[in-house]
C-alpha positions in Angstrom: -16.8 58.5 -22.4 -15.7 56.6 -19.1 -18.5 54.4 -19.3 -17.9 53.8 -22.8 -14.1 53.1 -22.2 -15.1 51.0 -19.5 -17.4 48.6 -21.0 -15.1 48.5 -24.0 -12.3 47.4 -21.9 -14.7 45.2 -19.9 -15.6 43.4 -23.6 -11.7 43.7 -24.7 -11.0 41.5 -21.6 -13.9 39.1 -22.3 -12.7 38.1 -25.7 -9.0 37.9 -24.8 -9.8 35.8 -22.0 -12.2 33.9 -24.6 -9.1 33.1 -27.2 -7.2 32.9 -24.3 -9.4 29.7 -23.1 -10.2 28.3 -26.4 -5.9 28.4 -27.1 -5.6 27.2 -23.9 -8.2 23.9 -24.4 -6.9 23.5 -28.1 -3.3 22.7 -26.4 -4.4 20.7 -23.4 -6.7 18.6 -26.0 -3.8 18.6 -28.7 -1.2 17.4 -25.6 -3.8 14.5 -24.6 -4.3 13.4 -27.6 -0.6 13.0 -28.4 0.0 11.1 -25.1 -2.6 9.0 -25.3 -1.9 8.2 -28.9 -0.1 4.3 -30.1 -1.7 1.0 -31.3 -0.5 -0.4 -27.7 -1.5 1.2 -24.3 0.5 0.1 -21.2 -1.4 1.0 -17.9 1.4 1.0 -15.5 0.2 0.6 -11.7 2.0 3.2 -9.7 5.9 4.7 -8.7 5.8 3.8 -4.8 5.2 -0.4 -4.4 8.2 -1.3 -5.9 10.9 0.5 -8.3 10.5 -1.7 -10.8 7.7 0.1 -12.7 9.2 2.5 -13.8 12.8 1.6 -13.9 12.7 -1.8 -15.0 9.1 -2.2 -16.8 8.8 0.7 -18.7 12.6 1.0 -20.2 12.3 -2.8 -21.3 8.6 -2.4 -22.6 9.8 0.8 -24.7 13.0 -1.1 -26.1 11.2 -3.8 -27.1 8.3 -1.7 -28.8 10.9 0.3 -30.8 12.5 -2.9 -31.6 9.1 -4.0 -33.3 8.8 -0.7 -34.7 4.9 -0.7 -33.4 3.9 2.3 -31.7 2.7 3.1 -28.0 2.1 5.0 -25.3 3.3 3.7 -21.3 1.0 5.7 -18.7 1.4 5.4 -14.5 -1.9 5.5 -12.6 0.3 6.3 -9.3 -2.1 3.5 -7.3 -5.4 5.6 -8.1 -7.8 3.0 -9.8 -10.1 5.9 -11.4 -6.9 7.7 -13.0 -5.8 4.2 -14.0 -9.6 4.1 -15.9 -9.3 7.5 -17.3 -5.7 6.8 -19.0 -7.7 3.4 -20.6 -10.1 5.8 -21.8 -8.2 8.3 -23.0 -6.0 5.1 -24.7 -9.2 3.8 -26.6 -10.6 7.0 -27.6 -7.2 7.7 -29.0 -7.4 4.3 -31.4 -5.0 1.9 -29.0 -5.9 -1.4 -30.8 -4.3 -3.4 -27.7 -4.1 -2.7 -23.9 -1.5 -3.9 -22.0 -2.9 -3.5 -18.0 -1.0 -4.4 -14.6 -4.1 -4.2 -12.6 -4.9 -2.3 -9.1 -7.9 -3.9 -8.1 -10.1 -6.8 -9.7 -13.1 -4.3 -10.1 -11.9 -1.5 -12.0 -9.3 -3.8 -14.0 -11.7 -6.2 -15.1 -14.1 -3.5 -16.3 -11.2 -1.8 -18.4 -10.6 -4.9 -20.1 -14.7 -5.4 -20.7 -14.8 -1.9 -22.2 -11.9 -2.5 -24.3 -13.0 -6.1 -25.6 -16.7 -4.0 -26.6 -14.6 -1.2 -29.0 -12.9 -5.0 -30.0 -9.6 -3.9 -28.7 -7.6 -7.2 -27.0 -6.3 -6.9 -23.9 -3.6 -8.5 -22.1 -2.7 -8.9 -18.2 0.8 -8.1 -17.4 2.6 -9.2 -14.7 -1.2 -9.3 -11.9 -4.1 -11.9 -13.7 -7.5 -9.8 -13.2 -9.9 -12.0 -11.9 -13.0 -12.4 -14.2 -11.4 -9.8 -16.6 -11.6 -10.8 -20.5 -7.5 -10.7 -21.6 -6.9 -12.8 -24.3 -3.6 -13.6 -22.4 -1.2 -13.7 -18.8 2.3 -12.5 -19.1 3.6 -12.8 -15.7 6.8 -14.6 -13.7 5.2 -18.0 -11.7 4.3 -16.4 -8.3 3.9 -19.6 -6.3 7.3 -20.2 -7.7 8.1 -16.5 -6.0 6.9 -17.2 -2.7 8.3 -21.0 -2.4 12.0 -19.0 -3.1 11.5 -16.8 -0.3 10.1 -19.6 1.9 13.4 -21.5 1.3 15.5 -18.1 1.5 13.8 -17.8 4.8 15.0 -21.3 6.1 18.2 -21.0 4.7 19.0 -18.0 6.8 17.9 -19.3 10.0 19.8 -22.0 9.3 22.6 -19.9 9.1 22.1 -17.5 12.1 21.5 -20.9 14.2 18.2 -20.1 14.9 16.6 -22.8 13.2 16.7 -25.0 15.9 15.3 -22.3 19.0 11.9 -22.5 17.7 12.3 -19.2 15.7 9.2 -16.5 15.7 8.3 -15.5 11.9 6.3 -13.0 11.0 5.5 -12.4 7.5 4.3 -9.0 5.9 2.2 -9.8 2.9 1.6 -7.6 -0.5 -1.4 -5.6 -0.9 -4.5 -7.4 -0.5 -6.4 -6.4 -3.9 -3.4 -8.0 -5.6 -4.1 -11.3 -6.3 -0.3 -12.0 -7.0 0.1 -11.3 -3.0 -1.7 -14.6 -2.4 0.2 -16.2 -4.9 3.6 -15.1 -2.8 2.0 -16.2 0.5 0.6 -19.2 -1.1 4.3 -20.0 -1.8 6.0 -18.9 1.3 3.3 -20.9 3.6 3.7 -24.2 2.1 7.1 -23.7 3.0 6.2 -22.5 6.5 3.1 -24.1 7.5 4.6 -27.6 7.5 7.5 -25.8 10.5 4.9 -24.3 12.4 2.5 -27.3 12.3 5.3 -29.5 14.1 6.6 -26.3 16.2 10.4 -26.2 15.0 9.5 -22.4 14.3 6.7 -20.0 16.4 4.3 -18.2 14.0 4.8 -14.8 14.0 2.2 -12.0 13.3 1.1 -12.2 10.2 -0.4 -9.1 7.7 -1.2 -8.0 4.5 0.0 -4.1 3.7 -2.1 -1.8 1.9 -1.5 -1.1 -1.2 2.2 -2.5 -0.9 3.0 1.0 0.4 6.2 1.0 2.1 5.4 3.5 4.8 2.5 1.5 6.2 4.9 -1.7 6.2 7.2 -0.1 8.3 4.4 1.0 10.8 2.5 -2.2 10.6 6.2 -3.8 11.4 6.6 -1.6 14.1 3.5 -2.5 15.7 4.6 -6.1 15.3 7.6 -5.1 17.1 5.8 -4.1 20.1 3.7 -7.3 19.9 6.0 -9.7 20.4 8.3 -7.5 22.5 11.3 -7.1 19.5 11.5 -10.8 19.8 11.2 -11.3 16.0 13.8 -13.8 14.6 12.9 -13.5 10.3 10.6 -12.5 8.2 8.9 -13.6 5.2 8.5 -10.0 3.3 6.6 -10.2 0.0 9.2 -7.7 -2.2 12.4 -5.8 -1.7 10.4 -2.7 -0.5 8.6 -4.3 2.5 12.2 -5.4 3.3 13.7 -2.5 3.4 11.0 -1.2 5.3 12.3 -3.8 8.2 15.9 -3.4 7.9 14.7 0.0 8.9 12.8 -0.4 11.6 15.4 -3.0 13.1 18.4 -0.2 12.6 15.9 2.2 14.4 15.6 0.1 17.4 19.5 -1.1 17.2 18.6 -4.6 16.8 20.6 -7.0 15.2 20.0 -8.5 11.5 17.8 -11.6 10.8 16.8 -13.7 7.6 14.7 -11.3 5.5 13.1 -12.3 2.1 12.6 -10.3 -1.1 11.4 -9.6 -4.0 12.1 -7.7 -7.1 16.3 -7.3 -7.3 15.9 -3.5 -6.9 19.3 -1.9 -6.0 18.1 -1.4 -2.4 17.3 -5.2 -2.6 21.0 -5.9 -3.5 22.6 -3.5 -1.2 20.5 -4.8 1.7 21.8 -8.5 1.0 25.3 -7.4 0.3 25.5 -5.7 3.4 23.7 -8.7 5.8 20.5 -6.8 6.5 18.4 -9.1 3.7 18.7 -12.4 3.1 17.5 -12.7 -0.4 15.7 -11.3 -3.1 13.7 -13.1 -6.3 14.9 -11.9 -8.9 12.1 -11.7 -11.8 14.3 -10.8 -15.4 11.7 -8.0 -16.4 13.2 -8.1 -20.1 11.9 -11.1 -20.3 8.7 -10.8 -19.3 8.4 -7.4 -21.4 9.5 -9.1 -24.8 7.4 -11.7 -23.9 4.3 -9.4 -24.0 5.5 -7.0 -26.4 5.3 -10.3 -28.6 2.0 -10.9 -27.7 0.9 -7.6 -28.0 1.7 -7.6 -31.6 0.6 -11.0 -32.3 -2.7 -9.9 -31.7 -2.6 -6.4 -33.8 -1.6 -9.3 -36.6 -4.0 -11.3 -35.6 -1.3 -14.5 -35.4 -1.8 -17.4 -32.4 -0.5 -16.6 -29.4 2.7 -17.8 -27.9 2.2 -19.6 -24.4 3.6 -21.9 -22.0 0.0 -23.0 -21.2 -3.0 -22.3 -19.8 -3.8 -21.0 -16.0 -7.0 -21.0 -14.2 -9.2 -17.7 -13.9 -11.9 -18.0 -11.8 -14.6 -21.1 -14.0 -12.5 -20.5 -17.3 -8.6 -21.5 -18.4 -6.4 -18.4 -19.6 -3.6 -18.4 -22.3 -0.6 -17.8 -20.7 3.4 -17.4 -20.8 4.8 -17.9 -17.5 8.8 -17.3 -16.4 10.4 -19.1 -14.3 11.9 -16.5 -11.3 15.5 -16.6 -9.7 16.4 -16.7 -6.3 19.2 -14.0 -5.6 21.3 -13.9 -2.6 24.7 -13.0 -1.3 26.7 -15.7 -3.4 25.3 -15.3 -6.2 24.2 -11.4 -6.6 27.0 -10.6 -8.6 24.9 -12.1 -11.9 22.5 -9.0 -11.3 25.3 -6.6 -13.0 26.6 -8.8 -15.1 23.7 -9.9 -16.9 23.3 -6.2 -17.6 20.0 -5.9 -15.4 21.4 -3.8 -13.2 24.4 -1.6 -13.0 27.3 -1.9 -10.8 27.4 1.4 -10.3 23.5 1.1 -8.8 24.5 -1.2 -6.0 28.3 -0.2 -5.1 28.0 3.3 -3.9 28.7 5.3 -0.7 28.9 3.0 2.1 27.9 -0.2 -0.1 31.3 -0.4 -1.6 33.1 -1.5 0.8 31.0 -5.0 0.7 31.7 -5.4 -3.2 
């Protein structure tokens, strides 16, 4: 009878544990399969380069989809390119008929958008062109624009710390390297910079791309840069608010004093650091814009209509459609307009000890 009982128990257990894995799979499928589900897919890039993914981005992209009354479904890859590849899939095998992508890295990016185009689903690069990918459009802010802002908002601070004139040292700390919008920002920057360290009125400073556009590493590599030139550091061209703030850090950390830091982004950090003469500037890039603008497109193509551009831009041997914003350069006369236009709230930027400066 024990042995009986035993292996009736044993077989009890089996099947329970059977249903239990079946109920188990039939949820985890049924959940997928609802978050993957909407005629547009968004493949968002990460949480930790810059805020604005998910707190700028996403809340404009999802207002302006339920404005259209289309549906959709906004993923984050959190900087993995192979999650960022299994959300596309999961997106397509769930019927997405357009794919919106900010890519990672050229490779995996331009493949998504090859896949896609072959199940004859349209995509569209947000905000980072993939190089040789297949998007039928650009939606993006002009990044040379970007970088020749922060160029000038570099200038225009050692101008006003008087350093312009004691053959300033600066160093510049670059966006990740796999983003191709990190040349465009240096691209900017340098044709600002180049020209005043080719006839020596400033010293270039070290000079360095950060992985990924992880803060962490920015404010080692700045460290490190630090030590090179023996703190004597007078600005930096910094590619986003982040990267900034990664700076302002490391100067508080060694009590040095505050010099000309660029920007990027108009995060509430950004603001605070300007307000409170740590940064010099930020760009400020109206993400409502750009996510109406690709919202637009996005359903222009599940309509089949022409495309709405402002041109075309060059992708590797062939032209791109594209809609390009103009960017704003944001700085401590003028930062008010980031609350005001509703982009931001007050409340975001004048808080704790940032009060006192508004």
């Amino acid at each position: 009878m024990r042995k009986v009982f035993r292996r009736s128990t044993v077989l009890l257990m089996a099947v329970v544990a059977g249903v239990a894995t079946l109920v188990v799979a039939g949820a985890t499928a049924g959940v997928s399969k609802k978050a993957a589900g909407g005629d547009i897919c968004v493949l968002l890039p990460d949480t930790a380069s810059s805020v604005r993914w998910e707190h700028f981005d996403k809340p404009a992209l999802i207002a302006s989809f339920k404005a259209a009354k289309v549906t959709y479904t906004i993923t984050n890859a959190d900087n993995d390119a192979q999650k960022q590849k299994s959300q596309a899939d999961q997106c397509l095998g769930a019927g997405a008929k357009v794919l919106i992508e900010v890519m990672l890295d050229a490779g995996s990016a331009s493949a998504i958008e090859k896949q896609a185009l072959a199940k004859g689903v349209p995509s569209i690069d947000y905000d980072r062109q993939v190089p040789g990918g297949v998007a039928k459009i650009y939606d993006s802010f002009d990044g040379g624009a970007v970088g020749v802002l922060q160029g000038k908002g570099v200038v225009a601070g050692l101008k006003a710390s008087g350093k312009y004139s004691q053959h300033p040292v600066v160093a510049e700390l670059n966006g990740g390297s796999t983003d191709p919008n990190s040349f465009l920002f240096k691209g900017g920057y340098d044709s600002i910079l180049k020209p005043l360290y080719k006839n020596k009125t400033f010293t270039k400073g070290p000079d360095q791309f950060v992985p990924g556009w992880d803060n962490q590493k920015a404010g080692t590599i700045f460290e490190q840069m630090l030590v090179k030139t023996g703190n004597k550091i007078d600005a930096v061209a910094a590619a986003n608010d982040g990267l900034a703030n990664a700076v302002v850090v490391a100067l508080k950390a060694h009590g040095l004093k505050p010099i000309p830091v660029s920007g990027q982004d108009a995060t509430p950090q950004g603001a605070q650091n300007i307000i409170s003469g740590w940064q010099t500037m930020t760009v400020w890039k109206d993400t409502r814009i750009l996510a109406k603008a690709a919202a637009k497109s996005a359903i222009q193509l599940l309509k089949g209509q022409k495309l709405t551009t402002t041109g075309t831009v060059k992708n590797g041997s062939k032209r791109e459609a594209a809609f390009i914003i103009p960017p704003v350069s944001v700085t401590k006369a003028n930062w008010r307009k980031l609350y005001t236009s509703g982009f931001l709230k007050k409340s975001d930027i004048c808080v704790g000890t940032y009060k006192k400066f508004c």
